[in-house]
C-alpha positions in Angstrom: -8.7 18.2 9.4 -9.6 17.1 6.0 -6.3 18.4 4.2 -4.6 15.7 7.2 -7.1 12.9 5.6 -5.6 13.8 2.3 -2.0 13.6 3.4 -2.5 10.8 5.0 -4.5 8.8 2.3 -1.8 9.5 -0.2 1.1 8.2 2.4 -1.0 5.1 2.7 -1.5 4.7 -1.1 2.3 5.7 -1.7 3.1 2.6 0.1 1.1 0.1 -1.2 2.5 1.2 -4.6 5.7 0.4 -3.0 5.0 -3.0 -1.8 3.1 -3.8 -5.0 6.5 -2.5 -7.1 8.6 -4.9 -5.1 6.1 -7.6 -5.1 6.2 -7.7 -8.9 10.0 -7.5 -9.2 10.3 -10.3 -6.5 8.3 -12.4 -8.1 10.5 -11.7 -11.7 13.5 -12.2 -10.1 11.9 -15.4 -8.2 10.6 -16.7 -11.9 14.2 -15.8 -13.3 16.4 -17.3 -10.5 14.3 -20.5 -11.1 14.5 -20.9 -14.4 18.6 -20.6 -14.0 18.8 -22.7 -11.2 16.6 -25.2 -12.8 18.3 -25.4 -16.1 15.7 -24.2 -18.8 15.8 -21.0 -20.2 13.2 -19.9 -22.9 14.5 -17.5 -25.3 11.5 -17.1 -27.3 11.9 -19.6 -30.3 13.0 -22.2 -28.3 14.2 -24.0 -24.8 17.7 -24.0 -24.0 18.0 -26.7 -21.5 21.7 -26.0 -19.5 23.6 -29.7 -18.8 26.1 -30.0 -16.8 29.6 -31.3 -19.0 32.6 -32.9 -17.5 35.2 -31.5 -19.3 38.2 -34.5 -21.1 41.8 -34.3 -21.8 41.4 -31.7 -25.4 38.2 -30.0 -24.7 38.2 -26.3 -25.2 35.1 -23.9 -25.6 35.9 -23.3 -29.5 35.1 -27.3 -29.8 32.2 -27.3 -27.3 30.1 -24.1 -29.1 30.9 -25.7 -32.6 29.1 -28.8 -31.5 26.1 -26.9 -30.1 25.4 -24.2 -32.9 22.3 -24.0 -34.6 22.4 -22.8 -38.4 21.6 -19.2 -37.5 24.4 -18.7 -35.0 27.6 -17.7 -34.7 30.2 -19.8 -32.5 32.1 -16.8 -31.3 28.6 -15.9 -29.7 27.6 -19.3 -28.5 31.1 -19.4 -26.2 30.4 -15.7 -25.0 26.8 -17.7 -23.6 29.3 -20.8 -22.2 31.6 -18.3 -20.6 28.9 -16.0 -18.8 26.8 -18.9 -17.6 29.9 -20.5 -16.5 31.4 -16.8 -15.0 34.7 -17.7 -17.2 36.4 -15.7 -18.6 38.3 -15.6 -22.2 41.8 -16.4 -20.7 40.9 -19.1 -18.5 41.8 -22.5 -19.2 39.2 -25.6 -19.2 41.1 -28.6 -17.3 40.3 -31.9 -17.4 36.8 -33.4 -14.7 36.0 -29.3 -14.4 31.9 -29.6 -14.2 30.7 -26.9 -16.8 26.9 -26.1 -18.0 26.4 -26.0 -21.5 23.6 -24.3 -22.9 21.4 -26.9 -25.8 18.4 -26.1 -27.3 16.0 -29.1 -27.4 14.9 -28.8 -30.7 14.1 -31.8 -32.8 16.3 -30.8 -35.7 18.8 -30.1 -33.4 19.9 -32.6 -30.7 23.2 -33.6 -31.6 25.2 -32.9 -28.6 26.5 -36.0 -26.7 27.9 -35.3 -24.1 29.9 -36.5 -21.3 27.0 -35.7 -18.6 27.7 -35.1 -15.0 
């Protein structure tokens, strides 16, 4: 009888280790979707606020990223971010009133993206 105490104690406890496993990751996927969804993403350092861009007649990523680089980053890296956020890829072409988000970080020594905002 006690050995069927045991068994059953550690089904019980095996479980609630479960549902406390995929409490946590619902609540870091919840956190996570929110943040995307809601435009803000912290990447340590800084905020990166996403804003949405209506993309004119001569726009291209190249011109976009250059405009939005900080003095530690690397353009080539900064459209890889535009593309994934945006689920382009590098052969796709930008045409003219396509809605795209950019990704800015809301620093105060760098805020010099205007932008033609949605």
């Amino acid at each position: 009888m006690n050995m069927r105490k045991d068994k059953k104690s550690k089904s019980v406890l095996h479980k609630i280790n479960i549902i406390i496993c995929f409490a946590v990751l619902t609540i870091i996927m919840t956190v996570s979707v929110a943040n995307h969804l809601f435009g803000k993403i912290n990447d340590g350092a800084n905020i990166t606020q996403l804003i949405s861009y209506k993309i004119s007649a001569g726009d291209n990523l190249w011109m976009l990223a250059n405009r939005i680089i900080t003095k530690n980053e690397d353009v080539r890296d900064k459209i890889i971010a535009i593309q994934n956020i945006n689920g382009l890829t590098a052969t796709q072409q930008l045409h003219p009133g396509q809605i795209i988000q950019i990704p800015v970080r809301s620093t105060e020594d760098n805020f010099r993206f205007t932008v033609n905002r949605h």
